[in-house]
FIMAR-636967 format. One record per residue: residue in one letter; x, y, z of N, C-alpha, C in turn. Coordinates in steps of 0.05 Angstrom, whole numbers, plus 5000, padded with zeros to 4 digits. Example, Ala and Ser with C-alpha at 12.3 -4.5 7.8 and 13.67 -1.06 7.14 Angstrom:
<atoms>
+------+------+------+------+------+------+------+------+------+------+
! rest !  n_u !  n_v !  n_w ! ca_u ! ca_v ! ca_w !  c_u !  c_v !  c_w !
+------+------+------+------+------+------+------+------+------+------+
!    A ! 5264 ! 4886 ! 5156 ! 5246 ! 4910 ! 5156 ! 5264 ! 4934 ! 5156 !
!    S ! 5257 ! 4955 ! 5142 ! 5273 ! 4979 ! 5143 ! 5258 ! 5001 ! 5157 !
+------+------+------+------+------+------+------+------+------+------+
</atoms>
This chain:
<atoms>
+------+------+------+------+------+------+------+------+------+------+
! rest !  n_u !  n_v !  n_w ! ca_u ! ca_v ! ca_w !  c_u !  c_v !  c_w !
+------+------+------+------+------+------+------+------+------+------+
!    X ! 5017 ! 4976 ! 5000 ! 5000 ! 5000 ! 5000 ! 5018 ! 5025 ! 5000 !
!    X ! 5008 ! 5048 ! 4994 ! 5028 ! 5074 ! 4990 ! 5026 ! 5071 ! 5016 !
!    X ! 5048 ! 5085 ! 5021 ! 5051 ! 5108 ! 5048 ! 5059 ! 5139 ! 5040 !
!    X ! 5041 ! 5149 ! 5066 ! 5041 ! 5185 ! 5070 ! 5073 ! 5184 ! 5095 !
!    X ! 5089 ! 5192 ! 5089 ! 5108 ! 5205 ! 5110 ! 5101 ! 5228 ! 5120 !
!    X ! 5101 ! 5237 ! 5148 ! 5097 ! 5270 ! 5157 ! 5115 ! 5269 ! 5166 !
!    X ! 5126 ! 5300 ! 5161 ! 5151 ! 5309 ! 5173 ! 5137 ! 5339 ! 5193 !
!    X ! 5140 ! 5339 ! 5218 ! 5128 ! 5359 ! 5231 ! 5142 ! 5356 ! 5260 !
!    X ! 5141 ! 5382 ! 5268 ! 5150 ! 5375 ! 5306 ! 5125 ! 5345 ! 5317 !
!    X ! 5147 ! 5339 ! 5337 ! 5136 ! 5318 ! 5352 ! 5123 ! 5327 ! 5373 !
!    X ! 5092 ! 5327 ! 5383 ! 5076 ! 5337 ! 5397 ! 5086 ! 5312 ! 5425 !
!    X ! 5089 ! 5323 ! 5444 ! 5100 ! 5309 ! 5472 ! 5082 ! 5322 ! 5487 !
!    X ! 5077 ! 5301 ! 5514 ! 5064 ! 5304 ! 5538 ! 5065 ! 5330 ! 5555 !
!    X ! 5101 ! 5325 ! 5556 ! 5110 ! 5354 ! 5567 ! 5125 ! 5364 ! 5557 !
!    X ! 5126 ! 5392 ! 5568 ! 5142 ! 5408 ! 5557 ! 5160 ! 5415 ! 5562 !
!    X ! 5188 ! 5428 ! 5559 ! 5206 ! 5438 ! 5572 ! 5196 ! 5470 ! 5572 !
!    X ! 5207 ! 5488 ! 5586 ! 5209 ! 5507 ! 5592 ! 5217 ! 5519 ! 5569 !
!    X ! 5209 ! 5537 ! 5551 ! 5211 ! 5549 ! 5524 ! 5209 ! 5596 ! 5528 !
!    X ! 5234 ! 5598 ! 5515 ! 5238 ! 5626 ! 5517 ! 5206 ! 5642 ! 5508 !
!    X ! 5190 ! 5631 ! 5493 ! 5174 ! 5639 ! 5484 ! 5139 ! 5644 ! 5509 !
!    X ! 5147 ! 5623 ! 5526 ! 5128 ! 5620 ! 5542 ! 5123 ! 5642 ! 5565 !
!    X ! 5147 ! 5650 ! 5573 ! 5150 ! 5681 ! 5584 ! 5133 ! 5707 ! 5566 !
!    X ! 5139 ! 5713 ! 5547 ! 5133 ! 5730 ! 5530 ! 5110 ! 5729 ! 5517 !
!    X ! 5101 ! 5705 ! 5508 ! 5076 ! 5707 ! 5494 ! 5058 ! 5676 ! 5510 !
!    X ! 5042 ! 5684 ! 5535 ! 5033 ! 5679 ! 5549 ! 5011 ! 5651 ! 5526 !
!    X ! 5004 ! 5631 ! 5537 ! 4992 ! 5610 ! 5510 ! 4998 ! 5597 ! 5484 !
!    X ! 5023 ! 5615 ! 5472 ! 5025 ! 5606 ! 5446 ! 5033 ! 5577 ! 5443 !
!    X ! 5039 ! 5563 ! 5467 ! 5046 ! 5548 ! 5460 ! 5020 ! 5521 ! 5459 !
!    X ! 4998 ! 5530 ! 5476 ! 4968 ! 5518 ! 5471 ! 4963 ! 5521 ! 5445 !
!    X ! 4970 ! 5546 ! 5437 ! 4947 ! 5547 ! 5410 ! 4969 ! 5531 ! 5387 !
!    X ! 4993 ! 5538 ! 5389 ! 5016 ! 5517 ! 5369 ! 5010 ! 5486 ! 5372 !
!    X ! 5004 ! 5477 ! 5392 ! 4996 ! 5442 ! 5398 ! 4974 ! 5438 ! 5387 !
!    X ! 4954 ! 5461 ! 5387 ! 4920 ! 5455 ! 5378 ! 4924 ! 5457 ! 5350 !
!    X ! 4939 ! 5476 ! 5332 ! 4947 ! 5471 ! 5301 ! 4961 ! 5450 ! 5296 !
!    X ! 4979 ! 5438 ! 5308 ! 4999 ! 5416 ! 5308 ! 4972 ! 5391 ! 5306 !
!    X ! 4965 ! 5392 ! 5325 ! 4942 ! 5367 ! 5328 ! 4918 ! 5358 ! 5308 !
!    X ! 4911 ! 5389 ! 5311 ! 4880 ! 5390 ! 5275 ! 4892 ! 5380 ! 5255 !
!    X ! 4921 ! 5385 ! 5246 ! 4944 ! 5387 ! 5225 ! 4939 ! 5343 ! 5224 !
!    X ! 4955 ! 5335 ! 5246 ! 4957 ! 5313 ! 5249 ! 4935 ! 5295 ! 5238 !
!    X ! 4909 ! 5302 ! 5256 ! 4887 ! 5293 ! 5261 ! 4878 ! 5296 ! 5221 !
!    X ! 4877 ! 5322 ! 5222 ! 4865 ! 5325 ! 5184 ! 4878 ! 5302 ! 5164 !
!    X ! 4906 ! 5304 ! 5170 ! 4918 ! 5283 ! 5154 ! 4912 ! 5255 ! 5156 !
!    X ! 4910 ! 5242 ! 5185 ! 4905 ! 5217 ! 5182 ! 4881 ! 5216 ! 5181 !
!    X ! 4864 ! 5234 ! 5178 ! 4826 ! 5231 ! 5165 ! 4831 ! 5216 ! 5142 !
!    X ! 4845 ! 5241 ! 5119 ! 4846 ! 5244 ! 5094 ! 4863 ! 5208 ! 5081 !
!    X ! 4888 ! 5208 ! 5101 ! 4903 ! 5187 ! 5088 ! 4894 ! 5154 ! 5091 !
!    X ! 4866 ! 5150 ! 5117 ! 4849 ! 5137 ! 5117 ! 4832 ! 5136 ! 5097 !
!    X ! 4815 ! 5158 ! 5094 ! 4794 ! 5158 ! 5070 ! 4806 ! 5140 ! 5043 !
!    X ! 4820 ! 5155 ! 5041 ! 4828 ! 5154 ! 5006 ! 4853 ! 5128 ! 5002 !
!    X ! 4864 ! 5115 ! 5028 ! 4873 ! 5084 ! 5030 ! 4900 ! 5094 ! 5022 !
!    X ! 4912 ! 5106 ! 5046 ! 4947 ! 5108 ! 5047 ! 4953 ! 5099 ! 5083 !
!    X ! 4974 ! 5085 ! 5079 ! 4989 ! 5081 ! 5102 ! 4996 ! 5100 ! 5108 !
!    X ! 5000 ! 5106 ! 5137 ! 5009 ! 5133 ! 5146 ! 5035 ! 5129 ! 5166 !
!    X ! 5064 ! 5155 ! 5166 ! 5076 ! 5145 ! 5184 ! 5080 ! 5185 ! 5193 !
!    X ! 5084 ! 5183 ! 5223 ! 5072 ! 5201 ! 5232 ! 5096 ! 5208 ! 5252 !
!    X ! 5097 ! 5233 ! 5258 ! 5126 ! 5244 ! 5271 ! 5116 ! 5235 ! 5303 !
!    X ! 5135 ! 5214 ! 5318 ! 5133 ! 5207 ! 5348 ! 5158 ! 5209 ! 5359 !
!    X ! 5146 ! 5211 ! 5386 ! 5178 ! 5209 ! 5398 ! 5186 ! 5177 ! 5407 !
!    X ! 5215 ! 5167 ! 5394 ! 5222 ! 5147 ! 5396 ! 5252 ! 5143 ! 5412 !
!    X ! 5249 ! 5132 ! 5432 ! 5276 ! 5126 ! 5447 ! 5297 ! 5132 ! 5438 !
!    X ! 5295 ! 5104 ! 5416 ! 5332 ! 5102 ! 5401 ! 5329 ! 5134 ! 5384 !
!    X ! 5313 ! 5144 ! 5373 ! 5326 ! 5164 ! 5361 ! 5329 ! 5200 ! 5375 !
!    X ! 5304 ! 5197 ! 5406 ! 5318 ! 5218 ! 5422 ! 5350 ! 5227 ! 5427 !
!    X ! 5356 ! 5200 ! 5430 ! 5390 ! 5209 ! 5437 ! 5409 ! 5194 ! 5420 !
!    X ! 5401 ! 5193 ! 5398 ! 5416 ! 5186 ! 5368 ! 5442 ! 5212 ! 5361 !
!    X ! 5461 ! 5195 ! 5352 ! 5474 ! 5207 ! 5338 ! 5476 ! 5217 ! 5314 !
!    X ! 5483 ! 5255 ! 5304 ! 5466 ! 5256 ! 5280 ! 5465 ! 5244 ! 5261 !
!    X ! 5491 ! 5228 ! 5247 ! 5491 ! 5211 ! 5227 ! 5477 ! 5188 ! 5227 !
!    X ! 5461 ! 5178 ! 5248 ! 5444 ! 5154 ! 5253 ! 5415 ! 5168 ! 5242 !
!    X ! 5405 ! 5192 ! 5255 ! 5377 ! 5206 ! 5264 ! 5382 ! 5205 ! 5235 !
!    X ! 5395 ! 5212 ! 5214 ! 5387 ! 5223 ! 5184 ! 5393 ! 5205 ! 5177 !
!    X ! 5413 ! 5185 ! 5172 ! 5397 ! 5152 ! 5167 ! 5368 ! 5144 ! 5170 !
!    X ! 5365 ! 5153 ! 5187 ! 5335 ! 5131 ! 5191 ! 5314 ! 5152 ! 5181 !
!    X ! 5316 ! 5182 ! 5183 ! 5292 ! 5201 ! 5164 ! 5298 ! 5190 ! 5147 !
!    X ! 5317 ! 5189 ! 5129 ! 5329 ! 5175 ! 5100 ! 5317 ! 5158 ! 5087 !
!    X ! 5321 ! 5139 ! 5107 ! 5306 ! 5110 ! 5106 ! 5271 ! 5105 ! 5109 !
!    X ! 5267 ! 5131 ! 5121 ! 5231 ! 5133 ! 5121 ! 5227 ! 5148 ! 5100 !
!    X ! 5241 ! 5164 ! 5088 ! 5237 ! 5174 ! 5060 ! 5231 ! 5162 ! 5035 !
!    X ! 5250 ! 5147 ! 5040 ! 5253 ! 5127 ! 5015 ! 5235 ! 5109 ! 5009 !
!    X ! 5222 ! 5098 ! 5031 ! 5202 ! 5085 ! 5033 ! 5170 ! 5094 ! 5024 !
!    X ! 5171 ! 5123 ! 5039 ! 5152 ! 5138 ! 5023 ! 5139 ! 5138 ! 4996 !
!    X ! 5113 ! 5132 ! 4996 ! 5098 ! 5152 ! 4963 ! 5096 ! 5179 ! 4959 !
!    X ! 5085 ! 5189 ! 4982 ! 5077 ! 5217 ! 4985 ! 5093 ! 5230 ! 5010 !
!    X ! 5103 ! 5259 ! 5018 ! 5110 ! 5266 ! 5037 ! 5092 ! 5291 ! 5051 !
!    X ! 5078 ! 5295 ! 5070 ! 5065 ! 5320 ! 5075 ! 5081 ! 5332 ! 5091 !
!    X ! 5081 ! 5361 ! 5093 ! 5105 ! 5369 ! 5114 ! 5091 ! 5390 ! 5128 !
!    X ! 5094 ! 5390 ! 5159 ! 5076 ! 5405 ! 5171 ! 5094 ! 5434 ! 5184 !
!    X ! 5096 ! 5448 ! 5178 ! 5104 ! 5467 ! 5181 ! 5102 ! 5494 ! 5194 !
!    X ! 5116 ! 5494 ! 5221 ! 5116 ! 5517 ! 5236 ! 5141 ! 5537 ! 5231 !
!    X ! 5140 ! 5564 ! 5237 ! 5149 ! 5580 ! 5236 ! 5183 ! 5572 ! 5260 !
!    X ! 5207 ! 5558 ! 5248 ! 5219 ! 5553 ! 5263 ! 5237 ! 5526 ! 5263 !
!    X ! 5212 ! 5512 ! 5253 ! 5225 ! 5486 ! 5249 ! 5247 ! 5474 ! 5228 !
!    X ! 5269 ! 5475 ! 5236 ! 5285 ! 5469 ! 5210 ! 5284 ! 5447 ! 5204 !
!    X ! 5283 ! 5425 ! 5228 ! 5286 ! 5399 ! 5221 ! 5258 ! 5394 ! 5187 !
!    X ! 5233 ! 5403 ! 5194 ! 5218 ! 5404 ! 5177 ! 5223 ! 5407 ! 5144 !
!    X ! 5237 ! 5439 ! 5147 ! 5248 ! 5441 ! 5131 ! 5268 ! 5427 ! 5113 !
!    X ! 5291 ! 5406 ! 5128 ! 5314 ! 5389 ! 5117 ! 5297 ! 5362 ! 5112 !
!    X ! 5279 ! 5360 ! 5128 ! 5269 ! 5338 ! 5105 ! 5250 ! 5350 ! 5079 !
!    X ! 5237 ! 5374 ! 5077 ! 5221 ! 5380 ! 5055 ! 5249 ! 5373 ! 5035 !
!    X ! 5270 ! 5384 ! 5034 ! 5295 ! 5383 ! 5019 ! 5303 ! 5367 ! 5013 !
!    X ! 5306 ! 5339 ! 5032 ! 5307 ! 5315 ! 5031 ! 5289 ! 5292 ! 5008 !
!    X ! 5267 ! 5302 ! 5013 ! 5244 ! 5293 ! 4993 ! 5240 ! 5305 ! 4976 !
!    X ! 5249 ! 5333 ! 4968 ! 5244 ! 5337 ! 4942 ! 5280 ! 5318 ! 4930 !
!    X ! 5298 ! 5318 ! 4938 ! 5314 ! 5311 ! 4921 ! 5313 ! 5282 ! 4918 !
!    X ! 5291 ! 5261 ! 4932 ! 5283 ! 5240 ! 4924 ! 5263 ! 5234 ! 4902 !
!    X ! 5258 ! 5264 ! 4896 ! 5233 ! 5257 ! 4875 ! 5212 ! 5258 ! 4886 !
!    X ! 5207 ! 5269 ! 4907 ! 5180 ! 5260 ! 4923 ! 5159 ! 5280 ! 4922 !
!    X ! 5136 ! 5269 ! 4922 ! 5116 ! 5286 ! 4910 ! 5104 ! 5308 ! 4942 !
!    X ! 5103 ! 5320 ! 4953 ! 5091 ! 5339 ! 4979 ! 5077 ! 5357 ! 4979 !
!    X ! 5066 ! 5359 ! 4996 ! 5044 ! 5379 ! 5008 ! 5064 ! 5388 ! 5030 !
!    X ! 5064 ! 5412 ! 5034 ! 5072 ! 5429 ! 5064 ! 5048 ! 5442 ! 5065 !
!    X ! 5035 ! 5437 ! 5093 ! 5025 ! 5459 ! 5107 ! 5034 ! 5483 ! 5135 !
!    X ! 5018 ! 5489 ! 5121 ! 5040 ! 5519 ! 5145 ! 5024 ! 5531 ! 5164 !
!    X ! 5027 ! 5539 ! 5190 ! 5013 ! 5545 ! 5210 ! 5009 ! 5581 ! 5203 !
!    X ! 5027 ! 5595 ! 5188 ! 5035 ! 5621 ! 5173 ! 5047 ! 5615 ! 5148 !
!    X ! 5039 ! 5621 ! 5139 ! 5042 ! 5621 ! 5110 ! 5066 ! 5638 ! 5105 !
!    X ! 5062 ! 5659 ! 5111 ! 5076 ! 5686 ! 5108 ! 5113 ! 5674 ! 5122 !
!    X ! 5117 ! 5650 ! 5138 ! 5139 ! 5648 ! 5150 ! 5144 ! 5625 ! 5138 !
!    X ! 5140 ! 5617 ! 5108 ! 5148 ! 5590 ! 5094 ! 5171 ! 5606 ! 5081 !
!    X ! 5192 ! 5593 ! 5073 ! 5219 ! 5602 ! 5065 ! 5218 ! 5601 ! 5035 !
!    X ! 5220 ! 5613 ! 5022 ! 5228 ! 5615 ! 4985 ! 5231 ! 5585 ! 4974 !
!    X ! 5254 ! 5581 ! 4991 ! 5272 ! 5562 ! 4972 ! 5253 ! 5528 ! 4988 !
!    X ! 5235 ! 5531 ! 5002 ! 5215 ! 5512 ! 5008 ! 5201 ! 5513 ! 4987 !
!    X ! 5183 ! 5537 ! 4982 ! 5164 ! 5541 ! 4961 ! 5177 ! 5537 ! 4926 !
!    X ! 5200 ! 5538 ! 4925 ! 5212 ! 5532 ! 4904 ! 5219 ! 5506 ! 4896 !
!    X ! 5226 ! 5488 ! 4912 ! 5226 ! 5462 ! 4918 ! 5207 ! 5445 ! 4895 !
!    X ! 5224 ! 5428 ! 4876 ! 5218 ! 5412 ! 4859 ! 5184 ! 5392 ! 4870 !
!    X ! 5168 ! 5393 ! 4862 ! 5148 ! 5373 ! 4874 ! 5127 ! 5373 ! 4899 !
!    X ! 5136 ! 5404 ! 4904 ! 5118 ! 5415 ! 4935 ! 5095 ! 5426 ! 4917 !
!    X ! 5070 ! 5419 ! 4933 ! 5045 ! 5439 ! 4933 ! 5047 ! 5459 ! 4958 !
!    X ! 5047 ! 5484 ! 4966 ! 5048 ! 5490 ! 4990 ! 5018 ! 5509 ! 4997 !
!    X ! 5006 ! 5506 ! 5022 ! 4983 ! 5513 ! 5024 ! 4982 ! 5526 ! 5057 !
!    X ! 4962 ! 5533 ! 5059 ! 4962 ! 5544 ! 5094 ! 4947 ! 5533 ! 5100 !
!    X ! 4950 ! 5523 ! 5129 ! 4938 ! 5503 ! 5129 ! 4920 ! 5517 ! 5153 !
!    X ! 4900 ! 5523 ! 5147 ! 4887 ! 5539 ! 5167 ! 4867 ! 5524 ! 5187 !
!    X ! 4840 ! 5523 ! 5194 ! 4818 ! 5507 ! 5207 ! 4829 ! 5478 ! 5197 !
!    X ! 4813 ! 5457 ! 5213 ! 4805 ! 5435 ! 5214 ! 4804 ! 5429 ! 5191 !
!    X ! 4770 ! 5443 ! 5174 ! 4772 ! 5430 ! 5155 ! 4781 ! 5437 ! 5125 !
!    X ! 4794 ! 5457 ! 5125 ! 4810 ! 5472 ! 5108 ! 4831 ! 5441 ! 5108 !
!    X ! 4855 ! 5437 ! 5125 ! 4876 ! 5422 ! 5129 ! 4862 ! 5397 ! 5121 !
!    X ! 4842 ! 5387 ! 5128 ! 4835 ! 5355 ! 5112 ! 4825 ! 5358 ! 5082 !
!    X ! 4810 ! 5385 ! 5075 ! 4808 ! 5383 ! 5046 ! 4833 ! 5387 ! 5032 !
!    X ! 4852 ! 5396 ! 5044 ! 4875 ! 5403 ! 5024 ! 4885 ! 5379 ! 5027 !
!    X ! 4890 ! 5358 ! 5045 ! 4905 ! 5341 ! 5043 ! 4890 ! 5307 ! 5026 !
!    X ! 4864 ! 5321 ! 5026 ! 4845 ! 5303 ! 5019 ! 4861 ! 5302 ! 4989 !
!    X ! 4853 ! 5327 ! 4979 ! 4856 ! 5338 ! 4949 ! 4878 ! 5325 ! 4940 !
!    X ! 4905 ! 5333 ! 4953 ! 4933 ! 5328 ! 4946 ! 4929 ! 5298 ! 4947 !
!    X ! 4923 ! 5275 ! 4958 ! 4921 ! 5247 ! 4962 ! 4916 ! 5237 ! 4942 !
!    X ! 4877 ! 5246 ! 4929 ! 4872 ! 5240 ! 4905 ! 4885 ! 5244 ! 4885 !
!    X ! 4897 ! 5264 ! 4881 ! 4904 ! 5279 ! 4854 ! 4935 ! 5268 ! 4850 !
!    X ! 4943 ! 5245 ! 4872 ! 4971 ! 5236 ! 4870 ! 4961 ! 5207 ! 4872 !
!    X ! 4942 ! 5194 ! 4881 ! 4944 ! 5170 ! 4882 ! 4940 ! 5157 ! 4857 !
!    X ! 4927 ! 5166 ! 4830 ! 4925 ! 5152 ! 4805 ! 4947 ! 5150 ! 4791 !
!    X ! 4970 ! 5172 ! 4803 ! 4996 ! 5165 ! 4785 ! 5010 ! 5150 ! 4800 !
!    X ! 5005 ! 5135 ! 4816 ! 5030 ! 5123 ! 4836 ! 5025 ! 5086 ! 4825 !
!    X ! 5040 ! 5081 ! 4814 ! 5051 ! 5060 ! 4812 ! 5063 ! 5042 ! 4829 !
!    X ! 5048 ! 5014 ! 4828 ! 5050 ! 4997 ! 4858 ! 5074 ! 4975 ! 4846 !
+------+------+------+------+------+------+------+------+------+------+
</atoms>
């Protein structure tokens, strides 16, 4: 069966203590509640329309991986990939190095973006990206709905 790869921060229980939490009192509620609709829309969409899904968690061996191992094994979930969606916050580079990653595999993606306005050029330039904002609930499942269909008839099993 295809698989959807997501590349996005890893939503965890707890949190560490973040410079941002001083200053802008919540943001980090309302960043988990986009993170989550984001999540949640995708594996609607990648259910509906019959794609395997593999989804950003936190995993032991690769918390305290060495970097040449951690990008081995994104590598290795890349490759494996049909489709890549990339969920995108204002910040995240790791996000970013795999959007880069998968376009130079050939790989077909969707990025959604929590701001649009803070997606980088050379993302949006990127060989094989659709990029969209990924705004409400159901804004984020129709777009990912869309992108699924409109890639699953060319994908060769």
């Amino acid at each position: 069966m295809a698989t959807v790869y997501v590349a996005g921060p890893v939503i965890r229980k707890s949190h560490e203590p973040h410079w941002r939490d001083k200053m802008f009192p919540g943001w980090r509620k309302a960043h988990d509640l986009w993170l989550t609709s984001a999540y949640e829309g995708i594996a609607m969409a990648s259910n509906e329309v019959g794609f395997d899904l593999v989804l950003p968690h936190s995993e032991a061996q690769l918390e305290g991986a060495k970097p040449a191992l951690f990008c081995n094994v994104i590598q290795e979930r890349l490759n494996k990939c049909t489709l890549a969606v990339i969920v995108f916050t204002a910040g995240d580079v790791s996000a970013a190095v795999e959007a880069a990653m998968a376009s130079m595999m050939e790989k077909r993606q969707l990025i959604l973006a929590d701001d649009f306005k803070q997606l980088p050029r050379l993302l949006l330039g990127l060989p094989g990206v659709r990029a969209v904002h990924g705004g409400d609930p159901a804004q984020i499942l129709h777009e990912v709905r869309s992108f699924l269909k409109d890639n699953k008839d060319s994908i060769s099993y």
